[in-house]
Every structure is written in structure tokens, then in C-alpha cells.
C-alpha positions in Angstrom: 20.2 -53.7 38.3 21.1 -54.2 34.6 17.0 -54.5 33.8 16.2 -51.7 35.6 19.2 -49.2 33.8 17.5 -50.4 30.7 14.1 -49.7 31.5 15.1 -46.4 32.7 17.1 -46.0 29.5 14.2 -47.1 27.4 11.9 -44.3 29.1 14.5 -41.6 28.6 14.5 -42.8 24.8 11.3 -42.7 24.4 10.7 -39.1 26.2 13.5 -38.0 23.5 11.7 -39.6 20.5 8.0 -38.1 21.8 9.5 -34.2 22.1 11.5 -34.6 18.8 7.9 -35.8 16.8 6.4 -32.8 18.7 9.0 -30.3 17.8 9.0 -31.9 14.1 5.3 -31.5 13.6 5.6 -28.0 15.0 8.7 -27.5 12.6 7.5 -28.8 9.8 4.2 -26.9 9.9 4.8 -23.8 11.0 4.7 -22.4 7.2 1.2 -24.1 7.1 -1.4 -21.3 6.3 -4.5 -20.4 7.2 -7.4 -19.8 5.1 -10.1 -18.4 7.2 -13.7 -19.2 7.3 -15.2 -16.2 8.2 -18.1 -15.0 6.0 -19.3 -11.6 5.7 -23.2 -10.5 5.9 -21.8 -7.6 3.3 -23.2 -4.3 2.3 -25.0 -4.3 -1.7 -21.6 -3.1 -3.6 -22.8 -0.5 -5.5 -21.7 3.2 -5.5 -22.9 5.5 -3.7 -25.9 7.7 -4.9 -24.3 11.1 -6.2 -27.3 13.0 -4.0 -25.6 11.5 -0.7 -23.8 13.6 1.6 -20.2 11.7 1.2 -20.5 13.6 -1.8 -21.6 17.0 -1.2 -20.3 20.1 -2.9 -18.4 22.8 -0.3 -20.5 26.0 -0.3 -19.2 29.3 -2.0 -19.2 30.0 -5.5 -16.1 28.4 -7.3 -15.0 26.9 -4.0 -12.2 24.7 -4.0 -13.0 20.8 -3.7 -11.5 17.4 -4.2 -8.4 18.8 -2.2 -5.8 16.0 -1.7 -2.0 16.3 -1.1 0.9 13.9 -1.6 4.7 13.9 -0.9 6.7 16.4 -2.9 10.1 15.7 -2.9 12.2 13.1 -2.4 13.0 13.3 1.4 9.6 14.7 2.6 10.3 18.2 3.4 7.7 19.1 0.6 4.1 18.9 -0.1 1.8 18.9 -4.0 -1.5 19.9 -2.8 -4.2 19.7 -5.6 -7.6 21.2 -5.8 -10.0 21.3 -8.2 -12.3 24.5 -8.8 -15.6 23.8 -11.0 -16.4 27.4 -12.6 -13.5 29.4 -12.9 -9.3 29.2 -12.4 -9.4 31.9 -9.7 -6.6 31.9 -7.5 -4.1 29.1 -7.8 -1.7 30.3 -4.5 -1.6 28.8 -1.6 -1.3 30.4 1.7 0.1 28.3 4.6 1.7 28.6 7.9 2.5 27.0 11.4 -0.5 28.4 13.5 -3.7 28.6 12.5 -5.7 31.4 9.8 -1.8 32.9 10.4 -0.3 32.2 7.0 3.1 34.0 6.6 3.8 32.4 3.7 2.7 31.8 -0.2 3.4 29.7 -3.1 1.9 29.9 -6.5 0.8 27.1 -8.8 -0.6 26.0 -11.8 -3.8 25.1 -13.5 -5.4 23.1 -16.5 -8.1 21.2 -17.4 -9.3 18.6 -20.2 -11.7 17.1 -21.6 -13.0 13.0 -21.8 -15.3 12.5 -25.1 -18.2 14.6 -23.8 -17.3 15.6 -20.4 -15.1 18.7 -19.5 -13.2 18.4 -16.3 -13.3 21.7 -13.8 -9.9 23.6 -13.7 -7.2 21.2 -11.8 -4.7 23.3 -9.8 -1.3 22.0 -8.2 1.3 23.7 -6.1 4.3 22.4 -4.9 5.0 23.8 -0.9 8.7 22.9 -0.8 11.7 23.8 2.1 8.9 22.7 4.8 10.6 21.6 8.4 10.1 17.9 9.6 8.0 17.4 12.3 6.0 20.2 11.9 2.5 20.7 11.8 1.6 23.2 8.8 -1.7 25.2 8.3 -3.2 26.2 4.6 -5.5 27.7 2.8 -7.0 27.5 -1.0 -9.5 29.7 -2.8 -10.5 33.5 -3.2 -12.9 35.5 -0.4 -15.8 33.5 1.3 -15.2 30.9 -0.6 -11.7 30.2 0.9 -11.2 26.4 2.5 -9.0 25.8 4.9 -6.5 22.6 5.6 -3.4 21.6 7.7 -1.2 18.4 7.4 1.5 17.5 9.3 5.1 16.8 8.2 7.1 13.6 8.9 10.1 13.1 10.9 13.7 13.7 10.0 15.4 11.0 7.4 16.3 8.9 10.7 16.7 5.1 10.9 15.1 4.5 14.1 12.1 7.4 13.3 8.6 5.8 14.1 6.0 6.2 11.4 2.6 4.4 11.0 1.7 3.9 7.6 -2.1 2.4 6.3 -2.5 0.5 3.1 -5.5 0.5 1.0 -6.1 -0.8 -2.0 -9.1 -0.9 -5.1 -11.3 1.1 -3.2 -13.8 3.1 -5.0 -16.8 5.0 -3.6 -19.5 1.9 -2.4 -20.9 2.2 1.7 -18.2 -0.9 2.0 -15.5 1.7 0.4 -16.6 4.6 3.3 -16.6 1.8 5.8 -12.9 1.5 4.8 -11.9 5.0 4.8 -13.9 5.6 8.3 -12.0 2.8 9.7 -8.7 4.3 8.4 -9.1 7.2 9.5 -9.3 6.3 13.3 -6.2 4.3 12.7 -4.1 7.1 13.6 -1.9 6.1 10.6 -0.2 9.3 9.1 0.4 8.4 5.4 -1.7 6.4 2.9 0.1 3.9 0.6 -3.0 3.7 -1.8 -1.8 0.5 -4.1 -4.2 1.3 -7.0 -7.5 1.1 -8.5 -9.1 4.1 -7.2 -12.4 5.7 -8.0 -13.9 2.9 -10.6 -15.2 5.7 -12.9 -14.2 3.3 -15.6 -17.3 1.3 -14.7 -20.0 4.1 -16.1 -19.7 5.6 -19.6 -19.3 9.0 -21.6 -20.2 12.0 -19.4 -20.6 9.7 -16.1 -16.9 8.8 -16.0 -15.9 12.1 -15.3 -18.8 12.7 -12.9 -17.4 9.7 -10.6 -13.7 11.3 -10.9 -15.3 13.8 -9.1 -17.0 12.3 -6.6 -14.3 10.4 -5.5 -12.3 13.3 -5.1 -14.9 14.5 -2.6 -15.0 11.2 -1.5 -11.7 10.7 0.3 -10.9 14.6 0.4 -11.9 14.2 4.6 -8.7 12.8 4.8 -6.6 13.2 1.5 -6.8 16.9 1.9 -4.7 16.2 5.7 -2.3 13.8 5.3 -0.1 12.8 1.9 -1.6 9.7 -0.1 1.3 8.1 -1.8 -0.3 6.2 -5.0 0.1 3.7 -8.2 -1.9 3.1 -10.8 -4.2 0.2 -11.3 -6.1 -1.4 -14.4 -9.2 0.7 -13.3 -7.0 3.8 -14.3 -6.2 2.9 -17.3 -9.7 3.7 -19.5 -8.1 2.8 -23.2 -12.0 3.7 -24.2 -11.9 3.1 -28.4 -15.1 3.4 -28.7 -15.7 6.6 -27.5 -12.2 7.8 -29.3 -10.5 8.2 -26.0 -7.3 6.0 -26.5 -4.3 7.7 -23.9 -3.5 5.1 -21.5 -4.0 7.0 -17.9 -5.4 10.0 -18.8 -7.9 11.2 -16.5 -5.6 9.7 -13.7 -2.4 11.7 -14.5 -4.5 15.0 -14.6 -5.6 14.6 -11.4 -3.4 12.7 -9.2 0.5 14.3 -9.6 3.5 12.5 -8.1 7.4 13.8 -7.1 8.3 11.3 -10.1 11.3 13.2 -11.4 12.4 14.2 -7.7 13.7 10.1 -7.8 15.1 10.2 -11.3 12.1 8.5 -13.1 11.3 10.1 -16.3 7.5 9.0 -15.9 4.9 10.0 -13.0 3.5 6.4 -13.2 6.8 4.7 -11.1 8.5 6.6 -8.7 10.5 6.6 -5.0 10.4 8.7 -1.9 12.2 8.6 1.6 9.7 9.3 4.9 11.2 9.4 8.3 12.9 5.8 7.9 11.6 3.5 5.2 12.6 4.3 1.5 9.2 3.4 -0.7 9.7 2.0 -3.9 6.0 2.8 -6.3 6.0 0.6 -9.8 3.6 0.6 -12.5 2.1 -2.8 -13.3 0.2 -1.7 -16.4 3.5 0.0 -18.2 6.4 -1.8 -19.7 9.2 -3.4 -17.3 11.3 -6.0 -19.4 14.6 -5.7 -19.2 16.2 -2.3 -21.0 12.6 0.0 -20.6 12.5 3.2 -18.4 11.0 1.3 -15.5 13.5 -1.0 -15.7 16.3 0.7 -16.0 15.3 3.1 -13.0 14.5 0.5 -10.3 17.6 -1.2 -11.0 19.3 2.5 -10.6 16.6 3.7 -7.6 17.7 0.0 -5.4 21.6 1.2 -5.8 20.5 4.4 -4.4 19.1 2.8 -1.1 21.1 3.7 1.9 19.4 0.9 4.6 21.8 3.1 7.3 19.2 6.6 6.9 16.2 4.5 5.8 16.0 0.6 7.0 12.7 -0.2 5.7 12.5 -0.9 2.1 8.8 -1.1 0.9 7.7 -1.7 -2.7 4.2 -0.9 -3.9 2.5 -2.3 -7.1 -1.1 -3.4 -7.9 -1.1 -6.8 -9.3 0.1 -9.6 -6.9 3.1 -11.4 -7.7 1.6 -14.2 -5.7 -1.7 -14.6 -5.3 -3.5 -17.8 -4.4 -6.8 -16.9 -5.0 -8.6 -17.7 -8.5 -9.2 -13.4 -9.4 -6.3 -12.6 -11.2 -4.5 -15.7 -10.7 -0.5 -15.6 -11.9 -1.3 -11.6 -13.5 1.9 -10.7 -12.0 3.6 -13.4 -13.1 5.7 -11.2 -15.6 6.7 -8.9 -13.1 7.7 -11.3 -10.8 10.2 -13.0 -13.3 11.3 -9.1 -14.1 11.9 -8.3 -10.5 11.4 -10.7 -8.0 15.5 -11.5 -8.4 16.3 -7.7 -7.3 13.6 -8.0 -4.4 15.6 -10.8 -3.0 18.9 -9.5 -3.5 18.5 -5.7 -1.9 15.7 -7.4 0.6 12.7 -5.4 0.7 11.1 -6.0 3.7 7.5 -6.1 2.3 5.4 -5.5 -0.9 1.7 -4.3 -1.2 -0.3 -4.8 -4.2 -3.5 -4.6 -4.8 -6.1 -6.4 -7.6 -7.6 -9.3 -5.9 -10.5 -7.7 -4.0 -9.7 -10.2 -0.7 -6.8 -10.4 1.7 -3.7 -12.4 1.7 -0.7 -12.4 3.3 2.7 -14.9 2.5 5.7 -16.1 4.3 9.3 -14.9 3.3 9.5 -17.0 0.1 11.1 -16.6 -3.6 10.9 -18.6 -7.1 14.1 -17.1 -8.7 15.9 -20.9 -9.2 14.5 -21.5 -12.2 16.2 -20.7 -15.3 14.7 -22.8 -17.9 17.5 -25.7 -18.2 17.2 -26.4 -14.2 16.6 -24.9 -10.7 13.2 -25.5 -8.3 10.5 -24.5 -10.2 8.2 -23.5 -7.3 8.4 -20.6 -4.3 10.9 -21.9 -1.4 11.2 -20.4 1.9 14.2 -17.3 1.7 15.0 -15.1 4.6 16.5 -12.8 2.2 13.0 -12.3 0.5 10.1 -10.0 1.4 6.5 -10.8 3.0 4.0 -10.6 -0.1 0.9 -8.9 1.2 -2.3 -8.1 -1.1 -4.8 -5.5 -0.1 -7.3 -5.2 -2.7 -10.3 -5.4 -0.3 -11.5 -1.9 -0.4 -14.7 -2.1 -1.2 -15.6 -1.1 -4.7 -18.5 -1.8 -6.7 -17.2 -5.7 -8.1 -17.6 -7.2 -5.0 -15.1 -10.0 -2.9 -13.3 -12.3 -4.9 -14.5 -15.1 -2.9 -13.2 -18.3 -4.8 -9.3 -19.2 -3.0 -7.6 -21.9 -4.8 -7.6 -25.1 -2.8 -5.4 -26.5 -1.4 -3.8 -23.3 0.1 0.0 -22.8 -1.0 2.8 -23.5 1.5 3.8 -19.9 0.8 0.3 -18.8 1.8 0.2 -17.7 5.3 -3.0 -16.1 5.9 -6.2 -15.4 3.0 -9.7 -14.1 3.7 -12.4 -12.7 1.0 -13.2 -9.8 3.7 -13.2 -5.7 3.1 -10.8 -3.8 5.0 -7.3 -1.6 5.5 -3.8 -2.6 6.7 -1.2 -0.3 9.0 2.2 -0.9 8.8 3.8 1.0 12.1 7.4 0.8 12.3 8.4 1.2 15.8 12.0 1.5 15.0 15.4 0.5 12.8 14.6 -2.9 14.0 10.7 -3.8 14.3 7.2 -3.0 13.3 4.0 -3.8 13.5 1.2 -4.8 11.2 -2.1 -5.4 11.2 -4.9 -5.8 8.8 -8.4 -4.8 9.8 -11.5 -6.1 8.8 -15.0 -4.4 7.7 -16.9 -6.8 9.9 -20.6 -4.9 9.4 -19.3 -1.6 9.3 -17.1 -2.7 12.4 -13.5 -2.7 12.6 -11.8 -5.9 13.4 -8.3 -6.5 14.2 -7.7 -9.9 11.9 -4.5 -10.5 11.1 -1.1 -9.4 12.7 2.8 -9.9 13.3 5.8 -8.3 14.3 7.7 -7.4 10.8 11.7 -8.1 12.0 13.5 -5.7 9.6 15.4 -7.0 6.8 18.8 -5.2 7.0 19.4 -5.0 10.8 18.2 -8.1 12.1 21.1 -10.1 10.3 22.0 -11.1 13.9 19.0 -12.1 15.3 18.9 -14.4 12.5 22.1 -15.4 13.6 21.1 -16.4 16.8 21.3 -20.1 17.7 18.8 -21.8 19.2 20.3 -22.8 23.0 18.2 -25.5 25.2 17.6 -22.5 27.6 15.9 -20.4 24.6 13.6 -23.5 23.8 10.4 -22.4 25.7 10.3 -19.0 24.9 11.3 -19.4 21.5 9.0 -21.6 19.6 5.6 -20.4 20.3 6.9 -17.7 17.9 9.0 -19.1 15.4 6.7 -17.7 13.0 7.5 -14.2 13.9 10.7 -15.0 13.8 10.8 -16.0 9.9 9.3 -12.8 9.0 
């Protein structure tokens, strides 16, 4: 009887001792990453001729092009639609109502141009449409007789934290048949606002007169959908064009004449770093490329823009930037290193729930991790899992004309949960105060692929769910998506 107690006893021990290994070697790998192995039969990355279609000039003489809007306020009840027109100022009002060629309403805005060593920009216009209603879909029109074009967009929702908004994310794009695979793809997404995280036409790549020529173009470019919806964006190196040699030396220049932001609507004395608040996330836009030590402008306005988050009206806290503060691939490797030690504290602390940057021309995506121990006497020296921090994710895979950065370093991070050298777009579609949903898409042959994808758990009003013990009952359902869970 005794032998037979023990041999049942030894079976039941060694049943525990089989499911705790499993349940460790699920544990203790469930930050493992994946690095995938897919690999792409891509298009040539090279710009698109000017001659092709993508590019064509609207008809009418002086007819407005390169239209594109962005957010013009700080709570999205206003719009800054610019146009360019190529001859002449002409008109610089803008006409726009709720039903269609019915505009009972006008605002007037401004114009200038400049020039870039030998090339001469056409006349930029901007106009501010302000006092809008939410949720409204609005109707306007740009340009003088015949030549008139005609737009709509369509507002967001109240400043509500359970308002449902789908977001898309695309990053160093330029103008190459992989760059309009992108933006096709993007635009059947149904997402409603771009979060562009910079690096956007490549004109930098040509010379003298050209550069301006493929400012143009890539206005015309994207114009099939910039001219509809807002397109929220930062600057990258590519906008920078510090050109000596051809005595062109302002940091930004051809960028900030074009592309306008609601900068001082947020406080920031500079339209290169900026915030806004759509239906419910409150977007955070820093500059990479301008100084952020402690005690500059940038500085000193994110640390006064995170005190001004209220994550009761807007629960999701996103931060946009173009270089990576971690990045595993060998492109750009530990770039954002500085910003990271600048910032990455401050992340942690008011926890952002995810930030998209740009740079690396592949995909990556980390756990929740942080490196903010370290303070040069002691502390970790490496990333460690932290609920409190945000998921990293880069989205430099566009398309432009430099290709994939193909070369990961090896092996993959712990903090790495997912890389691939692929082209492509991401959405971010928050579903409510609580949850949303991402996925990044890949450019598979001018096909769109569904990838990579998780439920995002929001930072500020999932405290319980973190709180939520793990009960026997709970086991089965709960582990096949711990991962989730983390993030």
C-alpha cells in the first residue's frame, strides 16, 4: 500500500515538474523575437520618371496643385490646407462647405514663394479653415474660374476618450513604384489620418534646379490622398539639405515653405516639434535633427506639453520622431542614442503607449522595454522589460530610392520582437479608451500583406488588467497570449 502511495506520489511529482519546465520555457521565451526570413523579389528603387502619370499637372492655366492639408489647431476643429500655383498668386481664398459645389463659406490666406540656388518655387498658398464641427464631412474648393479644383476631408470626432480613430504610419517614403505601392496600399486602409514620421520626397538626392523639381513632384505625388485627409508630419535628415556648395545653408528650408504645422497652437515656438489632440489620443511630433539637451526649446516644451496631457479626454499618448531610439538593425545603428538618454526617462514616466520613428528603411517592432538605470556610477546598463514603457516601432520602409536596409544585427535583441527588411505601411486603430489594434502591411509584389499585428492594451486604463492575478482557472485561456498581454 505504502509502494504504491509512492509511486503514485512520484507520478504526480513528476506531472508537476513536466508542466512547470513547460510553462518556464514558455515564460522565459515569450520576449524572444522574431526576425523573419522573408525576402522580397523588389521593384528597381529608383524614382519615378517625371513624364509618368503619378505626376501629371492638373489642367487649367495656373491651376492649383500639390494640395495637401494637415491639422490646424490643437483639438482638431481646424484645418491648413496648402496649394501651390505655378504661374501666378491668383486667388488665395478658399471656399468650403458641408454639401457638395455648395460652399457658404470663405476664408482667406496667404502666399509666398522662394527661391533654392537656381530654382524658383511656384507661389505656396496656406489658409487656416478654423471653428469647423467634429464629425463632419466638409467640401472645398481652391483656384479662380475653370481652373478651380475641388476637395472635401472629413473632420474627426469629438475630444472623447473612448472615440474610435484609425490612424496609418508611413515613414521615408519618397516617390519610387515601391513608394506608390505604399501609398495605394494606404489608401485602401481606410485609415483617416497619416502620421508621416519623416523623410519625405528625397529631392535632396538630385542637385541645383532638380531638387526643387522633385519637391514638386512629390507634392503631386501624394496630393490623391493628402489633399483629403490631414497628414500629421516631422522632419527627417532628407529634409534637412545644408547644401554649402551650392550656398544654400538654412537647415529645413524648402521643407518649412511647403509643409506648415499648428506648432504654436501647442505652445512650441518652432514648427519643427509640435502636439495635437484627435478624437482620443494626444500626439506628441519631435524633431530629431534640432537641439533637445536639457534647457533648449524642444526640451523645455515637451517637458511642459507631457504636463499638459489629460489621459481622462485623450488616453492614447503617441510620440512621433524619425530616428529610432532602438533599432537593431546595422542602418543607423544607436542614431537615436542621444535622444533616448534626453527622453526615454519622460517616456517611461507619463507612459506613452507607442512611438514611431522612421530612418531605417526595414521594419521593427520592440517589446515594452526601457534603459534609464544607468547613471554612470551604477544601474543596468542594458533595455529591461517595463510595463510602464512604450512599444518602439520603426517604419522607415516606404520605399524610396536607397533601397532596404537589409543587414539586421545578429543575434536579435531580447527587446526585439519582430524585424523584417520589407516595404510597407502600419495602422494603428484605436477601438476604444482601452484597446487598439495594429498592423503593419507588407508590399509583397505590389500586394498588400497583413505581417505583423497585436492588440495595443492602453497604458493609462489598463492599470487593472495588469493587476489581474493569474488564477488556475485563467491558465488556459491566458497564456497563449501573454504576449498581448505585456504590450
Amino acid at each position: 500500500m505504502i509502494h504504491l502511495k509512492e509511486k503514485k506520489m512520484g507520478s504526480m511529482i513528476s506531472q508537476f515538474l513536466l508542466i512547470g519546465y513547460v510553462l518556464f520555457i514558455f515564460l522565459d521565451n515569450v520576449y524572444a523575437g522574431v526576425t523573419s526570413n522573408f525576402i522580397r523579389s523588389e521593384w528597381p528603387s529608383v524614382d519615378i520618371p517625371l513624364d509618368n502619370e503619378v505626376f501629371a499637372i492638373p489642367s487649367g492655366y495656373n491651376a492649383p496643385e500639390q494640395v495637401h492639408i494637415t491639422q490646424g489647431d490643437y483639438d482638431g476643429k481646424g484645418v491648413i490646407i496648402i496649394w501651390v500655383t505655378p504661374e501666378k498668386p491668383g486667388s488665395n481664398q478658399v471656399r468650403y462647405g458641408t454639401s457638395e459645389k455648395k460652399y457658404d463659406f470663405t476664408a482667406e490666406g496667404t502666399v509666398k514663394n522662394y527661391t533654392f540656388y537656381n530654382y524658383t518655387s511656384g507661389y505656396i498658398h496656406q489658409c487656416l479653415v478654423n471653428d469647423l464641427e467634429y464629425d463632419t464631412k466638409y467640401f472645398y474648393e481652391i483656384g479662380e474660374g475653370d481652373s478651380a479644383r475641388s476637395f472635401w476631408f472629413q473632420t474627426p470626432p469629438k475630444i472623447d476618450p473612448n472615440a474610435s480613430y484609425k490612424f496609418g504610419i508611413i515613414g521615408d517614403l519618397g516617390q519610387t513604384y515601391n513608394s506608390l505601392s505604399t501609398l495605394e496600399h494606404y489608401i485602401q486602409s481606410g485609415a483617416q489620418t497619416v502620421l508621416h514620421v519623416g523623410d519625405l520626397s528625397y529631392a535632396d538626392r538630385y542637385q541645383y534646379h532638380d531638387m526643387g523639381v522633385r519637391w514638386d513632384s512629390y507634392g503631386r505625388f501624394v496630393e490623391k490622398s493628402a489633399a483629403y485627409q490631414p497628414w500629421l508630419w516631422t522632419v527627417g535628415n532628407h529634409e534637412i539639405e545644408y547644401m554649402p556648395y551650392m550656398e544654400e545653408v538654412v537647415p529645413f528650408k524648402q521643407y518649412l515653405y511647403r509643409y506648415t504645422t499648428p506648432y504654436a497652437a501647442s505652445g512650441s515656438s518652432n514648427p519643427l516639434w509640435y502636439a495635437v489632440r484627435r478624437a482620443s489620443a494626444h500626439i506628441i511630433v519631435l524633431s530629431s535633427y534640432s537641439p533637445f539637451v536639457k534647457y533648449t526649446p524642444q526640451w523645455e516644451w515637451l517637458q511642459a506639453e507631457f504636463k499638459k496631457v489629460d489621459r481622462k479626454k485623450t488616453p492614447w499618448l503617441i510620440v512621433v520622431m524619425h530616428a529610432p531610439i532602438y533599432n537593431s538593425n546595422s542602418a543607423h545603428y544607436m542614431e537615436g542614442e542621444s535622444m533616448r538618454v534626453a527622453f526615454e526617462s519622460w517616456f517611461v514616466q507619463y507612459k506613452v503607449d507607442v512611438v514611431f520613428a522612421g530612418h531605417v528603411h526595414a521594419y521593427e517592432r520592440s517589446y515594452r522595454i526601457s534603459n534609464i538605470q544607468y547613471n554612470v556610477t551604477g544601474g543596468a546598463m542594458y533595455p529591461v522589460p517595463d510595463k510602464s514603457a512604450p512599444v518602439y516601432i520603426t517604419v522607415g520602409d516606404g520605399g524610396n530610392q536607397e533601397g532596404l536596409a537589409s543587414r539586421f544585427n545578429d543575434p536579435q535583441p531580447d527587446y526585439s520582437a519582430f524585424r523584417e527588411a520589407s516595404y510597407g505601411h502600419s495602422t494603428l486603430e484605436i477601438m476604444n479608451k482601452t484597446h487598439a489594434f495594429y498592423h503593419w502591411n507588407r508590399n509583397d509584389d505590389g500586394k498588400k500583406v497583413p505581417t505583423d499585428s497585436f492588440v495595443l492594451h492602453n497604458q493609462y486604463w489598463n492599470k487593472s488588467l495588469r493587476r489581474r492575478k493569474l488564477k488556475k482557472k485563467y491558465l488556459h485561456a491566458i497564456v497563449p497570449t501573454l504576449e498581448l498581454n505585456r504590450l
